[in-house]
ZANU-700375 format. One line per field, with one value per residue (C-alpha): x, y, z. Coordinates in nm, 4 decimals. Layout:
REM ZANU-700375
c1	[X:...]
c2	[Y:...]
c3	[Z:...]
REM end
This chain:
REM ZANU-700375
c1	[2.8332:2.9493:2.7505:2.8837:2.6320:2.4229:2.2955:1.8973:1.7785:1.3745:1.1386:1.0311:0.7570:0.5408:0.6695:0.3419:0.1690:0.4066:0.5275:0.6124:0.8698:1.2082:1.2942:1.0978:1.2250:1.5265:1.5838:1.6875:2.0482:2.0971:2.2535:2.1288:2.3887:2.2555:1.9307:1.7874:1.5397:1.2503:1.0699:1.3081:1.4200:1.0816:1.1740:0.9178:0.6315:0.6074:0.8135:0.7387:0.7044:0.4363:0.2274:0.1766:0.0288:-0.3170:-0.4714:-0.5584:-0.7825:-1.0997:-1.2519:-1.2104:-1.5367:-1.2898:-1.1814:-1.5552:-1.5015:-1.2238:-1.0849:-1.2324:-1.2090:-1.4302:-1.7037:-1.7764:-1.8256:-1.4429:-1.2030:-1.0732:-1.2161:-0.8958:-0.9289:-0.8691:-0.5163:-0.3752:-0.5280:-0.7751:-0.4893:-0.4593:-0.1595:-0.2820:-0.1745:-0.1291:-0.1547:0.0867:0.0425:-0.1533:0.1175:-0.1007:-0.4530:-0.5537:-0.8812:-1.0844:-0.8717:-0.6243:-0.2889:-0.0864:0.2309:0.2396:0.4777:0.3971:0.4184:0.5012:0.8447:0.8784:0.8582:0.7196:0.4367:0.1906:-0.1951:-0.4179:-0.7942:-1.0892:-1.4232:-1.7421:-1.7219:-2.0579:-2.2661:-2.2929:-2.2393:-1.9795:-1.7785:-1.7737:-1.6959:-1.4178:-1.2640:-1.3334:-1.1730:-0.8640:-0.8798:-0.8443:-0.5915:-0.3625:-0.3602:-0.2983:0.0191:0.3661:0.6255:0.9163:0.7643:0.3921:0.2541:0.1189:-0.1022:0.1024:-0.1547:-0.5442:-0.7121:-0.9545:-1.2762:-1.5866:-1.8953:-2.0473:-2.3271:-2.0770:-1.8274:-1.7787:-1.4375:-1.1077:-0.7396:-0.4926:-0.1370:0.1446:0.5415:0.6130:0.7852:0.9537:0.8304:0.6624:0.8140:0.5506:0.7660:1.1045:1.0073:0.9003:1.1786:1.4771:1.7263:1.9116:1.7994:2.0398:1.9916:2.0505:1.8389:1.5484:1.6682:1.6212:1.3194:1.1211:1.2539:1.1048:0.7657:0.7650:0.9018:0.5884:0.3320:0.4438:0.3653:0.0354:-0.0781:0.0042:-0.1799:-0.4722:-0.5133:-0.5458:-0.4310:-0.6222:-0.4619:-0.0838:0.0258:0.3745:0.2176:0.0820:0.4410:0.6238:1.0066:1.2909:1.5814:1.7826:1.5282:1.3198:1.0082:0.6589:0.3482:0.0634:-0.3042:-0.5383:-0.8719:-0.9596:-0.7776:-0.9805:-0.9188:-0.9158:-1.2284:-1.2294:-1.5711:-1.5133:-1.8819:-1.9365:-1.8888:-1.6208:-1.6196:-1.4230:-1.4028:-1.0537:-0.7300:-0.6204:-0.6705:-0.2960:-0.2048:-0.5264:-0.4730:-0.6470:-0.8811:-1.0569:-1.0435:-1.2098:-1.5180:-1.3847:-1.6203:-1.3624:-0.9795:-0.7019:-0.3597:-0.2272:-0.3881:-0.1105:0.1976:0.0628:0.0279:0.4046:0.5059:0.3601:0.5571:0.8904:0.8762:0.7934:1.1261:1.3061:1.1873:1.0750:0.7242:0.3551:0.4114:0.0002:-0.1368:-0.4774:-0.7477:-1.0581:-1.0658:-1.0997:-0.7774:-0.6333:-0.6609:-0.5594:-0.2455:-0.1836:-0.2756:-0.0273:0.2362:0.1503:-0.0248:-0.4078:-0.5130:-0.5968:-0.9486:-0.7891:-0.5835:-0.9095:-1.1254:-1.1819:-1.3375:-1.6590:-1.8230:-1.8155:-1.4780:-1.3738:-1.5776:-1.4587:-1.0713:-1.2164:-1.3148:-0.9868:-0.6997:-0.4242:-0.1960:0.1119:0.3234:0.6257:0.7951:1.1332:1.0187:1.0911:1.4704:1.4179:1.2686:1.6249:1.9719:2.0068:1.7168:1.9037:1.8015:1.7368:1.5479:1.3452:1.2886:1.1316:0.9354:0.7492:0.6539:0.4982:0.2968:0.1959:-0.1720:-0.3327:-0.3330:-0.3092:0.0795:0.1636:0.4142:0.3709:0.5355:0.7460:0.8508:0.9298:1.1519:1.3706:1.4674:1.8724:1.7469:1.6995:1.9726:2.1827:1.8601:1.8332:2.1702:2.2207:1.8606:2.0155:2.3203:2.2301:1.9038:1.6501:1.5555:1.5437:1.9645:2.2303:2.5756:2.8091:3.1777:3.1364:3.1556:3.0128:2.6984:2.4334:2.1413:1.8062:1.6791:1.3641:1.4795:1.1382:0.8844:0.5591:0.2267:0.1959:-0.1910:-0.4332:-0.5875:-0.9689:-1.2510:-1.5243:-1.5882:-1.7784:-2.0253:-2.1752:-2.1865:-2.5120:-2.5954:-2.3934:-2.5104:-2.3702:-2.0482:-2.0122:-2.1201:-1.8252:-1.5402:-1.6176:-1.5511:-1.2466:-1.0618:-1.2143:-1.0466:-0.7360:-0.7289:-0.8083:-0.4775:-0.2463:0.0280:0.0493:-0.1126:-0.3517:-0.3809:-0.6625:-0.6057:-0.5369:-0.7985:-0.5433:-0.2618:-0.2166:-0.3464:-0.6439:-0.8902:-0.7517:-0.7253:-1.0659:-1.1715:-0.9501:-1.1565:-1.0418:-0.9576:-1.1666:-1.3994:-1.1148:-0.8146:-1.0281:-0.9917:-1.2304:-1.5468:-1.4818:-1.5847:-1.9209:-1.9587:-2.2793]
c2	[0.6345:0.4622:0.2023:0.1893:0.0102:0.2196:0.0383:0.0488:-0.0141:-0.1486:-0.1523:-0.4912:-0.5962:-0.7488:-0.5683:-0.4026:-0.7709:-0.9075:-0.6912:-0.9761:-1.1624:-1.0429:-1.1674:-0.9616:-0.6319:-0.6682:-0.4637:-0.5585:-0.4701:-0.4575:-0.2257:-0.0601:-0.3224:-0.6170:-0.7999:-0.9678:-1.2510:-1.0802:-1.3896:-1.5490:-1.2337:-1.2217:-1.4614:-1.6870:-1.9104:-2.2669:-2.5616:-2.7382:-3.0417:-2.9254:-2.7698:-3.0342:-3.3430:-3.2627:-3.6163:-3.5455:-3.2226:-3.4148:-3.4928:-3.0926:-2.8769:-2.6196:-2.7463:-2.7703:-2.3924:-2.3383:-2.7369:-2.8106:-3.1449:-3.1496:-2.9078:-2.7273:-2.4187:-2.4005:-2.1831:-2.3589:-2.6234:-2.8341:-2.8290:-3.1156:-2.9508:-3.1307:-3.4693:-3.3194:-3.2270:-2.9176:-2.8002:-2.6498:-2.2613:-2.1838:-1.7627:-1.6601:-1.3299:-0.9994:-0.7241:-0.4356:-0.3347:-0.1574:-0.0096:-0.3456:-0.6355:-0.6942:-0.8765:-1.1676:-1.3336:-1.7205:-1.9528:-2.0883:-2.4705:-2.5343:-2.3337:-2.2655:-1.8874:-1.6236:-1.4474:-1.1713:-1.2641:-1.0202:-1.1459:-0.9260:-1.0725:-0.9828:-0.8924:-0.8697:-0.6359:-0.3625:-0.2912:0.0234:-0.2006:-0.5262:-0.3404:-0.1877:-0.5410:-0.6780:-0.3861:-0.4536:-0.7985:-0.7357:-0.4848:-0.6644:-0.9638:-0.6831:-0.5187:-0.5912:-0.3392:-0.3952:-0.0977:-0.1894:-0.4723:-0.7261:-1.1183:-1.4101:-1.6637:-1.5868:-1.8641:-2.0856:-1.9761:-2.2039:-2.3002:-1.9880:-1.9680:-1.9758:-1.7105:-1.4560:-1.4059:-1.3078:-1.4123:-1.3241:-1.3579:-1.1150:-1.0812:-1.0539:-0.7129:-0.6233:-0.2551:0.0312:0.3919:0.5186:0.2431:0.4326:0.7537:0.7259:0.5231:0.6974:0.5806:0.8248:0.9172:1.0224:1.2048:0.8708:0.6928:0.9933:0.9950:0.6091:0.6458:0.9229:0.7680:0.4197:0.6407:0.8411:0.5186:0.2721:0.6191:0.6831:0.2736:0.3631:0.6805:0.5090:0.2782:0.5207:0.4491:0.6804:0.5579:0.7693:0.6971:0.7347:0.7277:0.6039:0.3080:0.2388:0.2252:-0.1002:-0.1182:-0.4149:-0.4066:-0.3477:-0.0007:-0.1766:0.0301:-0.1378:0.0876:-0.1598:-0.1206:-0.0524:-0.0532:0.2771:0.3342:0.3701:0.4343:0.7994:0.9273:1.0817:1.2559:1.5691:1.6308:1.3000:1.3390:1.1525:1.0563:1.3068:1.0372:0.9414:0.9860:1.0288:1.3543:1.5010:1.3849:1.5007:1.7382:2.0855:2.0107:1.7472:1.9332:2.2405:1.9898:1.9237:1.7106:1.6212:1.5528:1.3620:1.2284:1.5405:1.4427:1.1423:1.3629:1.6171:1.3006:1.2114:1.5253:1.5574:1.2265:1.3717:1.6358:1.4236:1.2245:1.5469:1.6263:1.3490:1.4985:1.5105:1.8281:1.9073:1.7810:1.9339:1.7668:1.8851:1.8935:2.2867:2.3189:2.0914:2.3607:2.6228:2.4530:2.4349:2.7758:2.9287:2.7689:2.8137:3.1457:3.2651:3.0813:3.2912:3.1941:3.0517:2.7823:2.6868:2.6344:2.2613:2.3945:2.4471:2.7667:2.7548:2.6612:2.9816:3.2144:3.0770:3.1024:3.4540:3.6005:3.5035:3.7752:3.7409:3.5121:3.5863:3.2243:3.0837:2.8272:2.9521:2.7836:2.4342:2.4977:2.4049:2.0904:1.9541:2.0430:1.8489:2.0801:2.2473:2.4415:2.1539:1.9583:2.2585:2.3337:1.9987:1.9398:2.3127:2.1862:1.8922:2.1258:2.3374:2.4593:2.3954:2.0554:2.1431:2.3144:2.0569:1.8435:1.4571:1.1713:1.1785:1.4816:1.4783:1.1843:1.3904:1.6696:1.6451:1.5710:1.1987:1.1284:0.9453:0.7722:0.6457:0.5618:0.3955:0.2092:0.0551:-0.0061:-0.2686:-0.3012:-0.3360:-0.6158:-0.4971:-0.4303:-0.6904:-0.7273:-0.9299:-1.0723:-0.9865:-0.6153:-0.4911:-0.3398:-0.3607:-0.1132:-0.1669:0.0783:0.1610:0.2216:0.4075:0.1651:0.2524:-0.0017:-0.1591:-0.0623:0.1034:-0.0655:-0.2016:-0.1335:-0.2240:-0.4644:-0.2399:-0.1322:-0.5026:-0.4954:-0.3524:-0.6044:-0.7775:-1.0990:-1.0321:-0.8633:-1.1891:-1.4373:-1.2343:-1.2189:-1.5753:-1.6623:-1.4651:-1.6151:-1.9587:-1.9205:-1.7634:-2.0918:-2.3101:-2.2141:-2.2028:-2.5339:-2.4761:-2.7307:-2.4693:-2.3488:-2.3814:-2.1870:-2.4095:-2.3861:-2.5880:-2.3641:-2.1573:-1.8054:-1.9452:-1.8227:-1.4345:-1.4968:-1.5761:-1.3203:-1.0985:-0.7857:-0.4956:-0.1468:0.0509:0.3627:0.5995:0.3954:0.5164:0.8049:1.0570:1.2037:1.5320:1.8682:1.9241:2.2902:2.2945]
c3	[-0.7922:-0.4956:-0.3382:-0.0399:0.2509:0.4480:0.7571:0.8174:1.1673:1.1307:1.3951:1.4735:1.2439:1.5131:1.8208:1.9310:1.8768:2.1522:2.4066:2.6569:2.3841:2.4214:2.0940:1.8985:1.9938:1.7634:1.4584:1.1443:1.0174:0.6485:0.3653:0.0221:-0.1615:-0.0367:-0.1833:0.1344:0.0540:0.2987:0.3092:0.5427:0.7750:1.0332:1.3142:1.4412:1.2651:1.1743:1.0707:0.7336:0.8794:1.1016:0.8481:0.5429:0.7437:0.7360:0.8311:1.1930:1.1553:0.9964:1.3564:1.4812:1.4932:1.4398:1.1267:0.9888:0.9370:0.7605:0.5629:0.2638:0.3557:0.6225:0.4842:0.1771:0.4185:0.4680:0.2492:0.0018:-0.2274:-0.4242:-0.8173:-1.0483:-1.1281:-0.7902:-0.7614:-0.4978:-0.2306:0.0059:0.2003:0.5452:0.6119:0.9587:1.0588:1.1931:1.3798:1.2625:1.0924:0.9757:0.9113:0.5800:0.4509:0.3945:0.5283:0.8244:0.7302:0.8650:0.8595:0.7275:0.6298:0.2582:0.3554:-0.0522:-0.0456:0.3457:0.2548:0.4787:0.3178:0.3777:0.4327:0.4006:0.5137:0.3425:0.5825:0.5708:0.2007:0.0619:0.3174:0.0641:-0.2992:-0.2263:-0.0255:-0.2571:-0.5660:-0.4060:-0.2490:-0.6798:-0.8091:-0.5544:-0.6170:-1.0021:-0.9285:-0.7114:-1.0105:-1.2533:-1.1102:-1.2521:-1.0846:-0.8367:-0.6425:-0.6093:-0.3872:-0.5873:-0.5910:-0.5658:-0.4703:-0.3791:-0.1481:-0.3306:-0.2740:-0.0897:-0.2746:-0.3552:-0.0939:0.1465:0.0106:0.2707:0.3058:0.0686:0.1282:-0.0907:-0.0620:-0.1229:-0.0659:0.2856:0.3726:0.7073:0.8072:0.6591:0.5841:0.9342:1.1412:1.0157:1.0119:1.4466:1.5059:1.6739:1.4172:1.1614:0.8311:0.5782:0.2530:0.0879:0.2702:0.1883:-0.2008:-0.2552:-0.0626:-0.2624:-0.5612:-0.5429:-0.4199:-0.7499:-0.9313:-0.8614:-0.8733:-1.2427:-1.3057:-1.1420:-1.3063:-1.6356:-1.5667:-1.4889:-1.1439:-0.8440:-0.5226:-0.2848:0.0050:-0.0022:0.3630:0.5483:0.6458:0.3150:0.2005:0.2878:0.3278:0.3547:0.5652:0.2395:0.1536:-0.1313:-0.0929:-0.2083:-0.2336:-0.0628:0.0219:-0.2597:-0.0853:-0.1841:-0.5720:-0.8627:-1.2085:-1.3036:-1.4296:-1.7463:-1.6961:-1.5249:-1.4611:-1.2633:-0.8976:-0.7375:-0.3688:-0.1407:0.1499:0.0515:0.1625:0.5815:0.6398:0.7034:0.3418:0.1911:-0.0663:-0.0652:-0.2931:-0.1287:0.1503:-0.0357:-0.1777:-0.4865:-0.7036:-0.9532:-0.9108:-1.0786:-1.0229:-0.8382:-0.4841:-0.4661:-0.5564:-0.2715:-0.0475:-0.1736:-0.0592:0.2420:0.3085:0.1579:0.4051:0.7216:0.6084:0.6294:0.9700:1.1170:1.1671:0.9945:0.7939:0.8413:1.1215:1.2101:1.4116:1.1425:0.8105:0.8456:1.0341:0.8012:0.5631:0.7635:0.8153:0.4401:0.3659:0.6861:0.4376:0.0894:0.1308:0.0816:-0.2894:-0.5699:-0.7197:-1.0460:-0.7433:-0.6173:-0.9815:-0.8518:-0.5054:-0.4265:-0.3486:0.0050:0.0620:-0.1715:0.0070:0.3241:0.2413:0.0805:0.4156:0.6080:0.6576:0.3290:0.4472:0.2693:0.1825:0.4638:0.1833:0.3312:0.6206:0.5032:0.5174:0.8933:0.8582:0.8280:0.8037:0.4841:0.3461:0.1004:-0.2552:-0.4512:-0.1968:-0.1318:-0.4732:-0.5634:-0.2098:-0.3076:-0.6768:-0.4709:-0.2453:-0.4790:-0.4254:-0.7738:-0.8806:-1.2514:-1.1573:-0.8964:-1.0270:-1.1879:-1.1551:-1.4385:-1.4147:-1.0310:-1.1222:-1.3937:-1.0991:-1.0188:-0.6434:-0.7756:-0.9895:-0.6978:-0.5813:-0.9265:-0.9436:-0.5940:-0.6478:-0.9874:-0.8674:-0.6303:-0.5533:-0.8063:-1.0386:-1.3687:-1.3903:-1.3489:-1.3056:-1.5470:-1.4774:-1.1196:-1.1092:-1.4635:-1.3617:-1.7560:-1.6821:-1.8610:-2.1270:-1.9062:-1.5932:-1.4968:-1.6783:-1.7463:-1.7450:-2.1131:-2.1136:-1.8701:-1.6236:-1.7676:-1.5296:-1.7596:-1.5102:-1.3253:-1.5072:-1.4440:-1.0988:-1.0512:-0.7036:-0.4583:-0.5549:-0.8999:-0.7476:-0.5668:-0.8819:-1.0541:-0.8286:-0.7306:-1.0856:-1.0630:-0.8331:-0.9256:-1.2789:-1.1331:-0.8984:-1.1991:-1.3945:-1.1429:-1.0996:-0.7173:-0.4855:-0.3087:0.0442:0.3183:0.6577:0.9173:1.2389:1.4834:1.4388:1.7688:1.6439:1.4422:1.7137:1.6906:1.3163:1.2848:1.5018:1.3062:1.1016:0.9434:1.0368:1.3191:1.2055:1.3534:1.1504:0.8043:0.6276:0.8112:0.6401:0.4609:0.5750:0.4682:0.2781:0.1120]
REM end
């Protein structure tokens, strides 16, 4: 397999954040055989030598709302593993919104890495919405998997009456696959293969781990310069539930990779509604467009069914009634899969064949993870990801590539959410997850962090809040 480098042109990071900087409208020129250290690629930020001298911030009013050492208000308390010090951490600038936090780019003032920031305020105004920021938290601390986002550091929390806010930091990447994909640069079948393989690759870690994503987009998929391919933002996973007579929440998912049975009311659904989500992205790689792309819910499923065809009854078991006897009463719509040969010229057989076991109607046929990954399409993503890009091969004597026995790995147990069952208050979500962290903080060697209110963005960083009502997945149709 050759690895030959395959240049990648990403959109500036930060370009809509800064329209009048010349500088930052650059893009990012890199290969598949070259493993970029990301942390150091975003231009910009903060010297080290400006960030560690923290003497001169005691007198700020500013300060009393964020330094530990000025108030035990402020984010970050120091533990008895550092002899009481802190090491200010200055924002940066904002780089992405997700479901319950908004995300920044800082400079880690112990290693003078760039890192990722993600800010969760405003925390404990409801139960729903608390258990879901613990059950990320634990999550993100969890995860083990080249392909999946995961904690390096979480912010040491204030004295509990005071705990508000989350900030947890992750490994700085430089775009996202929704970046690429509107971008005007080229796409190659290599570039799609490597893609859709490290997408299948960290959603077969996931699913054996028991967890449902639930909101698979291209901007929930982060990408380097060199085409490693993170999936990120886990504000609205869950672990699967094995109970198929408890109800589930349908409000999950952005509506043009929602799969059609959410969209038909389904009360119950498994793993399936990420690979339709994966292969609603595969095809928007393919031709640079949403495949479904309906205003409504309703026409959402239109859409779907002027492709696959009019359901039988046995494709819609997980439906409710009223979404059956509405698809029922419209004219037979006879399926257009031939269709998808036009979404590129390097549509051929193959690609076709595996995209259509993706968007296949019933969940129960649609393909899995596992299975997706054994299809010939992804054999030279496999090999070109191994060759030269991952983490789990290496290369001996120079040019001897030694490949691991597990090149797909799988999570060593499921993920526990007994957790939950606990959480029957926000007080006692936040009595919990403050512990959490606290304990997390409490083993760690690291001198910890405290955001730094004199750095030049702090005022937008405090002011900072997650995603608007029209940014969230929209509220399902509803039938009954």
């Amino acid at each position: 397999m050759t690895t030959t480098p395959l240049l990648v042109h990403h959109p500036d990071y930060h370009q809509h954040h800064h329209q009048n900087n010349n500088n930052n409208h650059h893009s990012v020129h890199s290969s598949f055989g070259q493993n970029t250290n990301n942390h150091h690629i975003i231009r910009g930020g903060y010297h080290h030598h400006n960030l560690v001298n923290n003497n001169h911030i005691h007198d700020s009013s500013a300060a009393s709302q964020i330094h530990p050492q000025v108030n035990n208000n402020g984010h970050h308390h120091s533990n008895g593993n550092n002899n009481g010090s802190v090491v200010d951490l200055p924002p940066d600038r904002p780089i992405g919104y997700g479901a319950f936090g908004v995300v920044w780019s800082v400079t880690d003032p112990r290693d003078g890495k760039r890192v990722a920031l993600k800010k969760m305020p405003n925390v404990f105004q409801n139960l729903i919405s608390s258990k879901r920021v613990f059950r990320e938290i634990k999550m993100l601390s969890f995860f083990k998997h080249d392909n999946v986002l995961s904690a390096l550091d979480i912010l040491q929390p204030p004295l509990i009456n005071f705990f508000q806010e989350i900030y947890v930091i992750t490994e700085l990447m430089e775009s996202d696959l929704h970046k690429i994909i509107v971008s005007s640069q080229p796409l190659t079948p290599d570039h799609i293969k490597v893609f859709l393989y490290q997408m299948l690759r960290g959603l077969k870690y996931l699913h054996s781990a028991k967890i449902l994503h639930r909101d698979i987009k291209p901007g929930n998929l982060l990408v380097n310069s060199n085409c490693l391919l993170k999936i990120c933002d886990f504000g609205l996973a869950r672990v699967e539930e094995n109970d198929r007579s408890r109800k589930m929440t349908q409000e999950v998912v952005t509506q043009y990779y929602r799969a059609p049975e959410l969209l038909m009311g389904a009360k119950y659904y498994h793993e399936a509604i990420d690979m339709w989500s994966i292969g609603c992205i595969f095809a928007e790689l393919l031709g640079r467009r949403i495949l479904f792309q309906a205003q409504t819910p309703i026409q959402q499923l239109e859409l779907i069914t002027d492709l696959l065809g009019t359901p039988s009854l046995d494709d819609m078991r997980y439906a409710c009634e009223a979404a059956r006897l509405h698809v029922l009463r419209q004219p037979i719509k006879l399926h257009r899969l031939s269709s998808l040969t036009k979404l590129s010229n390097h549509a051929n057989n193959e690609t076709i064949h595996l995209l259509c076991q993706m968007l296949t109607f019933n969940p129960d046929k649609r393909i899995n993870s596992t299975t997706a990954l054994n299809h010939p399409y992804l054999s030279e993503g496999r090999a070109r990801y191994h060759s030269c890009m991952c983490k789990c091969c290496y290369t001996v004597n120079g040019d001897t590539r030694r490949f691991c026995n597990d090149l797909e790995p799988i999570s060593p147990h499921p993920f526990d959410n007994s957790f939950e069952k606990e959480l029957t208050s926000v007080q006692i979500v936040k009595e919990r997850l403050h512990k959490e962290i606290m304990q997390r903080c409490l083993a760690s060697n690291q001198v910890p962090l405290c955001i730094n209110p004199l750095s030049a963005s702090f005022k937008n960083f405090a002011s900072s809040t997650v995603a608007h009502p029209s940014e969230l997945p929209p509220s399902p149709h509803c039938w009954e």
